[in-house]
C-alpha positions in Angstrom: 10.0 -8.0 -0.4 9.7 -10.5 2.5 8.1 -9.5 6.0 11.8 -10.1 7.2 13.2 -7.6 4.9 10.4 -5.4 5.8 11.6 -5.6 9.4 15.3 -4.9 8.6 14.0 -1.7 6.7 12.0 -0.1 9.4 14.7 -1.2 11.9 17.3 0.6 9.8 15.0 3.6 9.4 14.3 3.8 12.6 18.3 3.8 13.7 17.1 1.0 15.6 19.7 -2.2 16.5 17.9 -5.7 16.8 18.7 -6.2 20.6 17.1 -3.0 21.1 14.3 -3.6 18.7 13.8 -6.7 20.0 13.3 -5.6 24.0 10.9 -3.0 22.7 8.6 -6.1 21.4 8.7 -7.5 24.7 11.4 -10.1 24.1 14.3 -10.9 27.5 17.3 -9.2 26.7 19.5 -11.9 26.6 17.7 -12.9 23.4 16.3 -10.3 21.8 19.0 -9.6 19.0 18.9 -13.4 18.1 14.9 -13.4 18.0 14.8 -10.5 15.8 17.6 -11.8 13.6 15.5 -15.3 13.1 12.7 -12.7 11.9 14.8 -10.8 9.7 16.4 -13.5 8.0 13.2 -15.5 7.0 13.8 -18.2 9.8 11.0 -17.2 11.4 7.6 -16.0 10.7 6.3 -13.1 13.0 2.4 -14.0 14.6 0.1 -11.5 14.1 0.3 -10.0 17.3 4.1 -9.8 17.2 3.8 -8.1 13.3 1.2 -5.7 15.2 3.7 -4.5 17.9 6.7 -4.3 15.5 4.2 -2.1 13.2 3.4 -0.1 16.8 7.0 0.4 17.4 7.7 1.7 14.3 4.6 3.7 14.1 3.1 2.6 10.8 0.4 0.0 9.7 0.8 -3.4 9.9 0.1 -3.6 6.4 3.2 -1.8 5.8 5.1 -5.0 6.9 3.2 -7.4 4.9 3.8 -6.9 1.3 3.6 -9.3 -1.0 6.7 -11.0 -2.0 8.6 -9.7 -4.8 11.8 -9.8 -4.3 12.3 -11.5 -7.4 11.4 -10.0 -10.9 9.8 -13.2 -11.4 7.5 -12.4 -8.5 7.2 -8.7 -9.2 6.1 -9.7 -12.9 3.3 -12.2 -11.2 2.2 -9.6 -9.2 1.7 -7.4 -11.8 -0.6 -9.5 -14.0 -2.7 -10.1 -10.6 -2.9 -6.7 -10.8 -3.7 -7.1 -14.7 -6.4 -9.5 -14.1 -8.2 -8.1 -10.9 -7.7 -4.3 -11.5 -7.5 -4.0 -15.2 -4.0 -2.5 -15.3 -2.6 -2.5 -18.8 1.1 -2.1 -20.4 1.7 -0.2 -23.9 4.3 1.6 -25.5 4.2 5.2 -25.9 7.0 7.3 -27.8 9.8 4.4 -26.8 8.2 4.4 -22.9 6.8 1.8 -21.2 3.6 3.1 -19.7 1.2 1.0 -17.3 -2.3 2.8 -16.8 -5.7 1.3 -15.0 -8.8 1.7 -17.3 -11.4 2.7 -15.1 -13.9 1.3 -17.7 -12.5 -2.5 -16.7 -14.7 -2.7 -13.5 -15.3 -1.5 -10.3 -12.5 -2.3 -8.9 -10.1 -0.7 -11.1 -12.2 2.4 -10.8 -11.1 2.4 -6.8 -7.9 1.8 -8.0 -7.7 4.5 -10.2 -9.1 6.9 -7.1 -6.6 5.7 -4.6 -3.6 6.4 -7.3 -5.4 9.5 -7.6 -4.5 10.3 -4.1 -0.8 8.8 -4.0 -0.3 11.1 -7.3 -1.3 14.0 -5.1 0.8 13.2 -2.1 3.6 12.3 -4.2 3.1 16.0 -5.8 3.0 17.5 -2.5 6.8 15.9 -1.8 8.0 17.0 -4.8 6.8 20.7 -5.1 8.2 21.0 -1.2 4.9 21.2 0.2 5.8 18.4 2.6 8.8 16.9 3.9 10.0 13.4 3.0 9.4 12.6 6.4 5.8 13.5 5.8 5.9 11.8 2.9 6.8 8.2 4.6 5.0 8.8 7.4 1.9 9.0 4.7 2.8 6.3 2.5 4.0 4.0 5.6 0.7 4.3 7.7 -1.8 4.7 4.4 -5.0 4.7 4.7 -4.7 6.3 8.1 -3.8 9.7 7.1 -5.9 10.0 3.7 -8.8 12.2 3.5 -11.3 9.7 0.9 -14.2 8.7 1.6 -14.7 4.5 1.7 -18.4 4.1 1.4 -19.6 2.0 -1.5 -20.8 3.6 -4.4 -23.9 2.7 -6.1 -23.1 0.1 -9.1 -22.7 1.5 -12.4 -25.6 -0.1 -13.6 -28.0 1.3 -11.2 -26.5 4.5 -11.7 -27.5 4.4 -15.3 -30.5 3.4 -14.8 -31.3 6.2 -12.4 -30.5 8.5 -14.8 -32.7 6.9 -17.3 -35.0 7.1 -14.9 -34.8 11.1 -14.4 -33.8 11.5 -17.6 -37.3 13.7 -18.2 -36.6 15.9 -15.5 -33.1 16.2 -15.9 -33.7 17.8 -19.6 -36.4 19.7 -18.4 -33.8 21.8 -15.7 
């Protein structure tokens, strides 16, 4: 989806009309509406500094606004063998199901993958056993990372990690 469709979205959401919208972003009245229609139809590209006050208005994350395209299967499929290739996420069949799944085994970067679906799985849970409101729900999803409790520091390397056990492997049979 488009920044422009983005736009339209949170607008909507937000019960928001593009003249109004528009005026809160610091455009003159007289051409707010027609500014934020430019934006919303693809006309016109929205500056960083413009994406960061729409994403303040609406009170999520910029990166909320800047998907990548797929508004197209064609792009969705695209995207989803980038995701193959960098992350290791794989497609099989399972009892007639399509199932896609991230083998932490692929590389580092699927492992943090894995982790941070982890913690959607967990929120998503949350929603749907009533524990939070879809409100809360959106307000997660819409402003993540901001409101997720994981820690970011780098890990050590899976190969130093094995060979720190190797290391301590005396001690660690001796406890």
């Amino acid at each position: 989806m488009a920044i422009g469709e983005r736009i339209r979205f949170f607008r909507n959401l937000r019960g928001m009309t593009q003249k109004y919208l528009g005026c809160l972003v610091g455009f003159p009245e007289k051409t707010a509406d027609i500014r934020m229609a430019q934006y919303e139809s693809g006309t016109r590209s929205p500056k960083a500094d413009l994406t960061n006050k729409l994403a303040e208005v609406f009170s999520i994350s910029p990166d909320a606004l800047n998907v990548p395209d797929i508004d197209s299967y064609i792009g969705l499929m695209h995207t989803l063998f980038t995701l193959e290739d960098i992350y290791g996420l794989t497609i099989e069949k399972r009892d007639g199901e399509i199932i896609m799944r991230v083998d932490p085994f692929n590389s580092r970067e699927a492992r943090n993958l894995l982790d941070e679906l982890h913690v959607w799985c967990a929120e998503r849970e949350k929603y749907r056993n009533g524990e939070i409101s879809k409100d809360d729900y959106d307000k997660w999803r819409y402003n993540y990372p901001k409101y997720t409790n994981v820690n970011y520091a780098k890990a050590p390397s899976q190969e130093l990690s094995e060979a720190m056990t190797a290391a301590f492997q005396d001690k660690i049979n001796k406890d």
